[in-house]
Biotite code that builds the C-alpha atoms (Angstrom):
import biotite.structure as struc

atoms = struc.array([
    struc.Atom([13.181, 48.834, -13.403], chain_id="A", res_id=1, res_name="UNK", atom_name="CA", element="C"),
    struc.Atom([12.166, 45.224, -13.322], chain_id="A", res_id=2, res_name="UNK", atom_name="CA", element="C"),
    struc.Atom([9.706, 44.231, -10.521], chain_id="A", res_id=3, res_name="UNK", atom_name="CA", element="C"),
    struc.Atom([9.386, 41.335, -8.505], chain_id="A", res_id=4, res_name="UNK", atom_name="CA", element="C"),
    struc.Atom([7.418, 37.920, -10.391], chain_id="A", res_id=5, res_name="UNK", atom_name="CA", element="C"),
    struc.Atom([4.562, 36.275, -8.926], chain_id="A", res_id=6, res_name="UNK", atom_name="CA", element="C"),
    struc.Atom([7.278, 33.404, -8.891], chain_id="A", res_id=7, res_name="UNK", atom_name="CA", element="C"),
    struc.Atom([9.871, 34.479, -7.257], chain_id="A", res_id=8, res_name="UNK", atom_name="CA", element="C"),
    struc.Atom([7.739, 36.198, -4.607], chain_id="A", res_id=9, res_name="UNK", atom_name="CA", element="C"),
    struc.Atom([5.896, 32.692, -4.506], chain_id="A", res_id=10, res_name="UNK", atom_name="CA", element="C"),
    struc.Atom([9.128, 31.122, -4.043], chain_id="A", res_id=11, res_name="UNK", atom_name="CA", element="C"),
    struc.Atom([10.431, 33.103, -1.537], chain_id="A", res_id=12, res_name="UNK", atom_name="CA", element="C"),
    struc.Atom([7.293, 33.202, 0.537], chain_id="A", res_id=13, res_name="UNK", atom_name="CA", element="C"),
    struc.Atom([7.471, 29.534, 0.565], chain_id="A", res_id=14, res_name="UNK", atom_name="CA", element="C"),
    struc.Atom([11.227, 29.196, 1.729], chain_id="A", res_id=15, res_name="UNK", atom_name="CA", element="C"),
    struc.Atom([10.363, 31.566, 4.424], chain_id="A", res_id=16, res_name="UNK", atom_name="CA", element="C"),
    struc.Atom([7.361, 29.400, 5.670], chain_id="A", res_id=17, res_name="UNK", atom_name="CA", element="C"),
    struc.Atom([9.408, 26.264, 5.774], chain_id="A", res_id=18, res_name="UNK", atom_name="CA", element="C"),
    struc.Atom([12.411, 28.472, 7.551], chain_id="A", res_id=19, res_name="UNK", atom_name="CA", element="C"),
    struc.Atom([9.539, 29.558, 10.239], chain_id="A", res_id=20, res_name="UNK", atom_name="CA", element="C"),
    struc.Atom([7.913, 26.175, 10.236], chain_id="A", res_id=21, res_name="UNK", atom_name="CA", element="C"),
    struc.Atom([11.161, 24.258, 11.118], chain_id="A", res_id=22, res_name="UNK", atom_name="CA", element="C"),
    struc.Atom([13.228, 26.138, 13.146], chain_id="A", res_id=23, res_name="UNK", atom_name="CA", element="C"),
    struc.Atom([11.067, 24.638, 16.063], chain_id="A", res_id=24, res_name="UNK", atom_name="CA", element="C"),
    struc.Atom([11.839, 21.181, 15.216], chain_id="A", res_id=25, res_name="UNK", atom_name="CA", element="C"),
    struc.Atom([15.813, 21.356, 16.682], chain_id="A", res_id=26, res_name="UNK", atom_name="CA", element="C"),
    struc.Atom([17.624, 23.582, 19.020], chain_id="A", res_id=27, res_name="UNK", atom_name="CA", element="C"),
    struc.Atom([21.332, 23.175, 20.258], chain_id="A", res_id=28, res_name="UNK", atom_name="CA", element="C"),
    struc.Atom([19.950, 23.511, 24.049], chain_id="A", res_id=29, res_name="UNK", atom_name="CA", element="C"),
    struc.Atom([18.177, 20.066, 23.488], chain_id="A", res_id=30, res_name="UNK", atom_name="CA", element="C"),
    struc.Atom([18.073, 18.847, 27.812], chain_id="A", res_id=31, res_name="UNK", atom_name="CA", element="C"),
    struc.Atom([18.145, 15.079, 26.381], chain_id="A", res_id=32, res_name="UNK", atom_name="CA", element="C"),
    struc.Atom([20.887, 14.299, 23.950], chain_id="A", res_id=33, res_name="UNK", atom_name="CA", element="C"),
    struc.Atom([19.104, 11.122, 22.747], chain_id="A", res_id=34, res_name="UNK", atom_name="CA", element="C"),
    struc.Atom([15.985, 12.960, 21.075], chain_id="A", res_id=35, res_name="UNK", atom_name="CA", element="C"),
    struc.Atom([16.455, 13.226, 17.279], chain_id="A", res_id=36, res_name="UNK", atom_name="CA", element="C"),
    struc.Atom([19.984, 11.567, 17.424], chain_id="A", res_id=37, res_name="UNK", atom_name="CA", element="C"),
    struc.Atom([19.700, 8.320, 15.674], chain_id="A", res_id=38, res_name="UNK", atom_name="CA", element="C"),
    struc.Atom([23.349, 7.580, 16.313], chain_id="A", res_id=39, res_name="UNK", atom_name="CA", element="C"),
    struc.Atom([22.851, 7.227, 20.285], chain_id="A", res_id=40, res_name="UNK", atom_name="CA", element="C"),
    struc.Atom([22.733, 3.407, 22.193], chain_id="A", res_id=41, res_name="UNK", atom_name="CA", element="C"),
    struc.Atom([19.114, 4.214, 23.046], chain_id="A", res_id=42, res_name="UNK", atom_name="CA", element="C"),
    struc.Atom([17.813, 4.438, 19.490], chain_id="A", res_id=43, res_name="UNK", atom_name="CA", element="C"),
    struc.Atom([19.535, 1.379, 18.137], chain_id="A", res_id=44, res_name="UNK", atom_name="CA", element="C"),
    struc.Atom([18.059, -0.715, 20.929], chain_id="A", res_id=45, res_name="UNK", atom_name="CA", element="C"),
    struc.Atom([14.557, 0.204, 19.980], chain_id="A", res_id=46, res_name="UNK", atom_name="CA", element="C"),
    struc.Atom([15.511, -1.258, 15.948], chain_id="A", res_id=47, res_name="UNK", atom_name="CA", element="C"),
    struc.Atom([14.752, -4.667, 15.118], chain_id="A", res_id=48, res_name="UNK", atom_name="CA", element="C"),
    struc.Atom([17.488, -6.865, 14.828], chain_id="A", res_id=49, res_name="UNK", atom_name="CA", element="C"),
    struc.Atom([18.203, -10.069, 12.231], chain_id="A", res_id=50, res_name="UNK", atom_name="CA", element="C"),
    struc.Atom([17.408, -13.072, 13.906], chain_id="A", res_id=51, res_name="UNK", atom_name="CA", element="C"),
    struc.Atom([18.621, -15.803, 12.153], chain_id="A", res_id=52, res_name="UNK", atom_name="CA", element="C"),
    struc.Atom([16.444, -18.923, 11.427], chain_id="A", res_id=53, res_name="UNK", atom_name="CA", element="C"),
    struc.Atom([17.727, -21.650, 14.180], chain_id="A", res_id=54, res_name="UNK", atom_name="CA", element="C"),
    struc.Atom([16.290, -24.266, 11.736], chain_id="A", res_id=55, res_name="UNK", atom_name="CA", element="C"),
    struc.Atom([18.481, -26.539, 9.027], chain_id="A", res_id=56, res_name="UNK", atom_name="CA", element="C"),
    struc.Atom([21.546, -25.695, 7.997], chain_id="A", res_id=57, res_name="UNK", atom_name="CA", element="C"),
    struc.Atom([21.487, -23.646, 4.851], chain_id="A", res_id=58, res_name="UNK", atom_name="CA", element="C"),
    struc.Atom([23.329, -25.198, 1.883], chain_id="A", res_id=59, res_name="UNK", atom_name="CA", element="C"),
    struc.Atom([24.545, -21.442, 0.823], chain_id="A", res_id=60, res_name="UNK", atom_name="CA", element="C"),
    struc.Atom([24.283, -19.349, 3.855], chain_id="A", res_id=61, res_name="UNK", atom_name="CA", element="C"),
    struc.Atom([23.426, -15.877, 3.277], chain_id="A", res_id=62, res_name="UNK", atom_name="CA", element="C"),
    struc.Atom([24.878, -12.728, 4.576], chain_id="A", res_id=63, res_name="UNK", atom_name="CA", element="C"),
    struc.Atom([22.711, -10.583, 7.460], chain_id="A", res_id=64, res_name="UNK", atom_name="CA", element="C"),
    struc.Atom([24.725, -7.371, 6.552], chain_id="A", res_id=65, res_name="UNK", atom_name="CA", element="C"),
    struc.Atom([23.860, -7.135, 3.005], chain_id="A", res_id=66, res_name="UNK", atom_name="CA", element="C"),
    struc.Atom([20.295, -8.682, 3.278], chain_id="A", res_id=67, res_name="UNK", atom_name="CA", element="C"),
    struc.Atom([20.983, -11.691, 1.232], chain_id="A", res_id=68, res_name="UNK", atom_name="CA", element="C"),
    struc.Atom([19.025, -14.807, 2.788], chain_id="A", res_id=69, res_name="UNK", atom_name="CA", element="C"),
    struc.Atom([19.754, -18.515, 3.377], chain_id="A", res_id=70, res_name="UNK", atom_name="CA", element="C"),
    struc.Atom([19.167, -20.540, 0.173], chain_id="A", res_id=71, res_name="UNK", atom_name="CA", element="C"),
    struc.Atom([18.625, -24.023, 0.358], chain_id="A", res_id=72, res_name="UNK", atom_name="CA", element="C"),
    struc.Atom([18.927, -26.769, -2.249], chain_id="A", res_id=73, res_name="UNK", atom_name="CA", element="C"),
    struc.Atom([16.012, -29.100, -1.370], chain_id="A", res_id=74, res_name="UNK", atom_name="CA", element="C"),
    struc.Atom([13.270, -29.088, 1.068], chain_id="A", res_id=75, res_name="UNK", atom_name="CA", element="C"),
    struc.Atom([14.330, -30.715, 4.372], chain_id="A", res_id=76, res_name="UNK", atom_name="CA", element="C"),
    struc.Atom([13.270, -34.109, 4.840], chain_id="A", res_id=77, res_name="UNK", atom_name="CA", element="C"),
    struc.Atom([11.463, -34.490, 7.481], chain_id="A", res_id=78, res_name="UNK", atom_name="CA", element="C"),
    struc.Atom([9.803, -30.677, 7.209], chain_id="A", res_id=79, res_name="UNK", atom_name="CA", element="C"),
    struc.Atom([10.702, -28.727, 10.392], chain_id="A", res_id=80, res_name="UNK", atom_name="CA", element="C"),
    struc.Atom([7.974, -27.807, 12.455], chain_id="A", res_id=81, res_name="UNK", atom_name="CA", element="C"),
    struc.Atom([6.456, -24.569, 13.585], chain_id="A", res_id=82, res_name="UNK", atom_name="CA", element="C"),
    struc.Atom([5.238, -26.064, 16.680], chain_id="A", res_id=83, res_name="UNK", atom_name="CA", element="C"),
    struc.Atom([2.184, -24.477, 15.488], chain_id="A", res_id=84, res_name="UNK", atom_name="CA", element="C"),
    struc.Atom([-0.459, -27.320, 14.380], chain_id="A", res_id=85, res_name="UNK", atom_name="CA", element="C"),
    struc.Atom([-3.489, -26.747, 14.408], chain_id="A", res_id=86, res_name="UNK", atom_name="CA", element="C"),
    struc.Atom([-2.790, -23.144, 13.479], chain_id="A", res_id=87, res_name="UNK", atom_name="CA", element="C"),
    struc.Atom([-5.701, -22.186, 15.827], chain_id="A", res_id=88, res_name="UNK", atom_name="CA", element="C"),
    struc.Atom([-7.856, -20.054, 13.394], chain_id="A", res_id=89, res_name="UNK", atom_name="CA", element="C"),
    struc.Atom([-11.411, -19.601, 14.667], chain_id="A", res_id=90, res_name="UNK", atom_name="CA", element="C"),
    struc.Atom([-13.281, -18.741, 12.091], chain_id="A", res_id=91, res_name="UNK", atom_name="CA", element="C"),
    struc.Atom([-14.118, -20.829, 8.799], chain_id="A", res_id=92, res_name="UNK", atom_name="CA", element="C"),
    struc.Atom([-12.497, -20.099, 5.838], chain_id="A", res_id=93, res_name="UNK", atom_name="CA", element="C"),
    struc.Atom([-13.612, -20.314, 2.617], chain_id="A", res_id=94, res_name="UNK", atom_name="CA", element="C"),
    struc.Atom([-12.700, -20.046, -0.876], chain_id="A", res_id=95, res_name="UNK", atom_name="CA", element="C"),
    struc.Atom([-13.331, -19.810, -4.597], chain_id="A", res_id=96, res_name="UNK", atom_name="CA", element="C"),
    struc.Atom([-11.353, -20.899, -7.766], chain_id="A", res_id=97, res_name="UNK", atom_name="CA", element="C"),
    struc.Atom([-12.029, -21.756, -11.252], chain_id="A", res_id=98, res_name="UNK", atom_name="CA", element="C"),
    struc.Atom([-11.149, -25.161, -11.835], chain_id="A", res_id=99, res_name="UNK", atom_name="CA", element="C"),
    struc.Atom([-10.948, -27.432, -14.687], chain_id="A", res_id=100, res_name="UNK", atom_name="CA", element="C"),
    struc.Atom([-13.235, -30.164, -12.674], chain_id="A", res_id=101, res_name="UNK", atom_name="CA", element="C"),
    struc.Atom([-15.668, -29.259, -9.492], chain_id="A", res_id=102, res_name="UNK", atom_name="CA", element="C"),
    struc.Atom([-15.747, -32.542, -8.415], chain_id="A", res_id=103, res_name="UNK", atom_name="CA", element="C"),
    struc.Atom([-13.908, -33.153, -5.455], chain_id="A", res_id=104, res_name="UNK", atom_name="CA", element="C"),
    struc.Atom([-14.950, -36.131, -2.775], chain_id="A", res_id=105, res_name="UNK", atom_name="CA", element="C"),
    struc.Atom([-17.045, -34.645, -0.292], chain_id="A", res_id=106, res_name="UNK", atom_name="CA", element="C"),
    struc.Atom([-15.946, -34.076, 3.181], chain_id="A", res_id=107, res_name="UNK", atom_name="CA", element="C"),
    struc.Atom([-16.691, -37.686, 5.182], chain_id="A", res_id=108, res_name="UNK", atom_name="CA", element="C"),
    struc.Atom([-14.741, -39.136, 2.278], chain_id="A", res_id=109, res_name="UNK", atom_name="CA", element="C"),
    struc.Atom([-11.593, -37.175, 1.487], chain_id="A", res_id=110, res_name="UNK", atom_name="CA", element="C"),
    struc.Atom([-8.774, -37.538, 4.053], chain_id="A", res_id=111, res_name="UNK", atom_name="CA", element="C"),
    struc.Atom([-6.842, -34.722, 2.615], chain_id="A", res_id=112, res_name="UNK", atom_name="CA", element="C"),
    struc.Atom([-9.467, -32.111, 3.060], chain_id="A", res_id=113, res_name="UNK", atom_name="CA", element="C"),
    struc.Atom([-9.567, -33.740, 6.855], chain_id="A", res_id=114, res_name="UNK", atom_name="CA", element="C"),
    struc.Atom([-6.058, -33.727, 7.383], chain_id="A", res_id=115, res_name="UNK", atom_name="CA", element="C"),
    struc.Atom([-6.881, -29.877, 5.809], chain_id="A", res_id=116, res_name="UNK", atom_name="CA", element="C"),
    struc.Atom([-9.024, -29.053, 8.166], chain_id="A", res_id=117, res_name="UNK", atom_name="CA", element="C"),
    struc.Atom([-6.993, -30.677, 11.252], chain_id="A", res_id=118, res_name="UNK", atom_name="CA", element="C"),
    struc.Atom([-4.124, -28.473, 10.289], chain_id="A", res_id=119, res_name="UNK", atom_name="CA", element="C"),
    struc.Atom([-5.700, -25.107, 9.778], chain_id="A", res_id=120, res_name="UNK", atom_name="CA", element="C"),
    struc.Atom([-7.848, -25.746, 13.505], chain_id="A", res_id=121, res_name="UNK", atom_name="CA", element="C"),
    struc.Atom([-10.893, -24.858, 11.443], chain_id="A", res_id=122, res_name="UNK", atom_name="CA", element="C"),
    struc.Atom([-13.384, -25.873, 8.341], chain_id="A", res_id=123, res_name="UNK", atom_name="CA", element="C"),
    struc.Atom([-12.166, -25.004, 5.153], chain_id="A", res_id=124, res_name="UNK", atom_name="CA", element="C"),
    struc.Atom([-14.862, -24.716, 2.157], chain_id="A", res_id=125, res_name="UNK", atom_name="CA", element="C"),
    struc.Atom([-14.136, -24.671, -0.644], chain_id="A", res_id=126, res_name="UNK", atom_name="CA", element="C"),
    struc.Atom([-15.934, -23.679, -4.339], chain_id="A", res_id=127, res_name="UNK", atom_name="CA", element="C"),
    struc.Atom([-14.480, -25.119, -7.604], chain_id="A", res_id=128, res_name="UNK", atom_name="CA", element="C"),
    struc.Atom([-16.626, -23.145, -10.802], chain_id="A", res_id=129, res_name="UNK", atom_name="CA", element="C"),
    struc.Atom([-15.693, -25.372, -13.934], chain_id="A", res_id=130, res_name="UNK", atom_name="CA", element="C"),
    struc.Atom([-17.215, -23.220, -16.480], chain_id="A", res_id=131, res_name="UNK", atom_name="CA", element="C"),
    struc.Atom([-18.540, -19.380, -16.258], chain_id="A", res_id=132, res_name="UNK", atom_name="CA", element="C"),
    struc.Atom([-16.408, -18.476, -13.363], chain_id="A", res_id=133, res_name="UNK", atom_name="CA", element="C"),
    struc.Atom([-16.950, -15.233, -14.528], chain_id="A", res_id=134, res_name="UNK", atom_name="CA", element="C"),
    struc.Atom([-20.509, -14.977, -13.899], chain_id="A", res_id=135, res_name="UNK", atom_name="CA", element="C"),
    struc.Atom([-20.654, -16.715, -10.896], chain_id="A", res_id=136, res_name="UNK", atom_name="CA", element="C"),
    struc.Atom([-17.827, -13.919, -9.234], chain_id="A", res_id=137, res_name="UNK", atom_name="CA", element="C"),
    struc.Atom([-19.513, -11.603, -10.502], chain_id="A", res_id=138, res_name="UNK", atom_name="CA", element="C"),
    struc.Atom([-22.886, -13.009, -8.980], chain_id="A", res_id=139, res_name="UNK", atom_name="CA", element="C"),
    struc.Atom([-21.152, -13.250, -5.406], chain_id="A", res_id=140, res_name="UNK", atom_name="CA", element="C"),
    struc.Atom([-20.087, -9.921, -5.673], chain_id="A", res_id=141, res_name="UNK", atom_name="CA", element="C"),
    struc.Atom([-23.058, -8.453, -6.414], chain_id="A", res_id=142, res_name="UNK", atom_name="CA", element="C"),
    struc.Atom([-24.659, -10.393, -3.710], chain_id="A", res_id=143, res_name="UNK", atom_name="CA", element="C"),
    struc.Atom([-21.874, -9.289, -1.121], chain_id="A", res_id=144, res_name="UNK", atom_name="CA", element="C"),
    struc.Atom([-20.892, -13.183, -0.584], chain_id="A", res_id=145, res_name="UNK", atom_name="CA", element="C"),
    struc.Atom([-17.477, -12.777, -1.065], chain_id="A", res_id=146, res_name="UNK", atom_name="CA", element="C"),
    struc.Atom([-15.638, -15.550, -0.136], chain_id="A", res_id=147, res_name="UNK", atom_name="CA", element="C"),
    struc.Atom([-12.522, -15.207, 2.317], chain_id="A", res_id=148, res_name="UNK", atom_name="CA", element="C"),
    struc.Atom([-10.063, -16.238, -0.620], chain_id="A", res_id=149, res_name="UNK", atom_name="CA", element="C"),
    struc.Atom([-11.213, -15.601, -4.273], chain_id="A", res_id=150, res_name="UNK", atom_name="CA", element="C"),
    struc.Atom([-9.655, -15.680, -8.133], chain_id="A", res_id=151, res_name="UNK", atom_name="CA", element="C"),
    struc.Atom([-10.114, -12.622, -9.338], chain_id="A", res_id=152, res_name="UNK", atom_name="CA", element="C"),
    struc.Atom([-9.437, -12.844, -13.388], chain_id="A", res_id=153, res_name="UNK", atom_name="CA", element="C"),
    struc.Atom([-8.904, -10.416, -15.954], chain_id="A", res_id=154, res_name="UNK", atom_name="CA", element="C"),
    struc.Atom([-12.348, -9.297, -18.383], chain_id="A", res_id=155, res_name="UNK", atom_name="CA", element="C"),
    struc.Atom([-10.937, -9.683, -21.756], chain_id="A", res_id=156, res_name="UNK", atom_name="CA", element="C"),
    struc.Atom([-14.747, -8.901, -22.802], chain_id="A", res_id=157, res_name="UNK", atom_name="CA", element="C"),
    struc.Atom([-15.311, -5.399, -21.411], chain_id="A", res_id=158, res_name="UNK", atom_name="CA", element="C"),
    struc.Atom([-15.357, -2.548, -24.063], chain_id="A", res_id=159, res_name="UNK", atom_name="CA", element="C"),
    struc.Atom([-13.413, 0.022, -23.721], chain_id="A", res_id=160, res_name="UNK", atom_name="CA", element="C"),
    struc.Atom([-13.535, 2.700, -21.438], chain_id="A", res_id=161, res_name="UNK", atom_name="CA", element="C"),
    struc.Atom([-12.193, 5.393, -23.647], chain_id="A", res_id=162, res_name="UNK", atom_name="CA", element="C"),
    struc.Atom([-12.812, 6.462, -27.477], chain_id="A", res_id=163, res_name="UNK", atom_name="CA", element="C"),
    struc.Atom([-9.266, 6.839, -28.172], chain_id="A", res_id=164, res_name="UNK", atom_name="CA", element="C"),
    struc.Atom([-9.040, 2.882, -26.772], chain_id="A", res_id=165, res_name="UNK", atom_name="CA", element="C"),
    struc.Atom([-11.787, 1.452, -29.685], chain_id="A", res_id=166, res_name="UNK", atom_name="CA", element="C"),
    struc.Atom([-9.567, 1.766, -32.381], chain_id="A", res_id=167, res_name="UNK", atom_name="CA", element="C"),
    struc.Atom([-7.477, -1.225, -30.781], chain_id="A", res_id=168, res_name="UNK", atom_name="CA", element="C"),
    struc.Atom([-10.062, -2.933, -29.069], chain_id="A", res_id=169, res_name="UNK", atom_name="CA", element="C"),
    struc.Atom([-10.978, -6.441, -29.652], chain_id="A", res_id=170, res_name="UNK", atom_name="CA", element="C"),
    struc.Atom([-14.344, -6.891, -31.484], chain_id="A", res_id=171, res_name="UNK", atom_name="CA", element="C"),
    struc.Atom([-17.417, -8.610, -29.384], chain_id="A", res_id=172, res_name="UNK", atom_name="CA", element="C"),
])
């Protein structure tokens, strides 16, 4: 006589907790037809619906039903506009980049960064590392002075972090 397996009585005292656990979910005596019947008016009015972008005509319109977008062959000339400028952020923003030269004009002298600044609705900052980006992220992470857009870049330098890794590893 063969007895019952810790699997199979595993198994089927798993299949009769889901059984129990789900036969509350759905009964046929459901008072409003619209609950858990995603076919109904009522549940596709609360779906988004494709909008489509009432901007420039598309050079190769796309197709809403099969999710395949407008594509255009140059950037409209003149740019359409969001209505949006300033973009009304309150806070300044700040970043940090490694850059082949720091030296940018400063503020008072550099129209761009105004014209920048005029767009966004706030001060931008910026902070351009030319050599040992590295240490100085490092440094302002350390120090919790993150700023609110940073280059993060891969450590080529760090040893490995497992034995089986040193035998590839590149020598420091």
């Amino acid at each position: 006589m063969t007895g019952m397996t810790r699997r199979a009585a595993l198994g089927a005292g798993l299949a009769t907790a889901v059984a129990a656990a789900t036969a509350g979910c759905r009964t046929d005596d459901v008072e409003d037809p619209d609950i858990g019947d995603e076919t109904t008016e009522s549940a596709k009015d609360v779906r988004p619906v494709y909008v489509a972008y009432d901007g420039p005509k598309a050079d190769l319109p796309g197709d809403a039903t099969t999710g395949v977008p407008d594509a255009y062959f140059s950037y409209p000339d003149p740019p359409p506009s969001t209505g949006r400028i300033p973009l009304g952020v309150s806070d300044p923003v700040s970043f940090m980049t490694s850059g082949a030269n720091s030296w940018y004009p400063e503020l008072a002298k550099n129209g761009r960064w105004q014209q920048l600044n005029a767009d966004v609705g706030t001060e931008v900052s910026a902070t351009v590392i030319a050599t040992d980006y590295l240490a100085k992220f490092q440094a302002s992470v350390a120090a919790d002075s993150i700023s609110d857009f940073t280059l993060i870049v891969p450590a080529p330098d760090l040893p490995p972090t497992c034995p089986s890794c040193s035998s590839h590893a590149s020598p420091t």
